[in-house]
N, C-alpha and C positions, 0 to 999 in steps of 0.2 A: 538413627538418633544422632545427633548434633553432639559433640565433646562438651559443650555446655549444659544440654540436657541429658545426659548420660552421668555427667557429676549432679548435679543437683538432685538425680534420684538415689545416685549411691551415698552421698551425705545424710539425705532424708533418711535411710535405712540404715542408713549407720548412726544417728543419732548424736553423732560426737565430729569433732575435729576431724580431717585426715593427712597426711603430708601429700602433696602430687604423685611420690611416687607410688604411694599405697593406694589413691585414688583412681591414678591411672590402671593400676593393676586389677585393681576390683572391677573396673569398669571392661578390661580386656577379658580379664575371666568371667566377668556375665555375656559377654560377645554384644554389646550395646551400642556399639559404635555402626555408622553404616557407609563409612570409608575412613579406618583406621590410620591407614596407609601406611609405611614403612618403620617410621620411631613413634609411635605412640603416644609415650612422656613426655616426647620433645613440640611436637602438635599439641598436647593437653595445658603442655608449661604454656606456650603462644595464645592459646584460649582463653587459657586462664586470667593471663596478665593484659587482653583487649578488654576481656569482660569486666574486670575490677579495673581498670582505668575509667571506666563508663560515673564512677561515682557513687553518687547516690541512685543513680539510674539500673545498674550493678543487681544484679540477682542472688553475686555472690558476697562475701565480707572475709577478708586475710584476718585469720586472727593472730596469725606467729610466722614469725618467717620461716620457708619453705614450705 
């Protein structure tokens, strides 16, 4: 699974907010990634900030900073 589709499923089950690095984390601990690779947070941060650059196009929405 994709850093992109790995959050959008841990947000769905979480039904709330998360900060990246709690999302990253939950994402690590359900093992959902299918090349993690070395810093995790720091690939999650880079996804995250391509995907929500995307716009309205965007799957995701920043509601708060961090």
């Amino acid at each position: 699974m994709t850093f992109i589709e790995a959050a959008i499923e841990v947000l769905k089950d979480a039904g709330e907010p998360l900060s990246v690095e709690e999302l990253t984390e939950r994402v690590v601990d359900r093992d959902l990634l299918d090349k993690p690779g070395k810093n995790p947070l720091r690939s999650m941060k880079g996804r995250l900030t391509s995907e929500l650059n995307k716009g309205a196009e965007s799957r995701l929405a920043k509601v708060d900073e961090g």
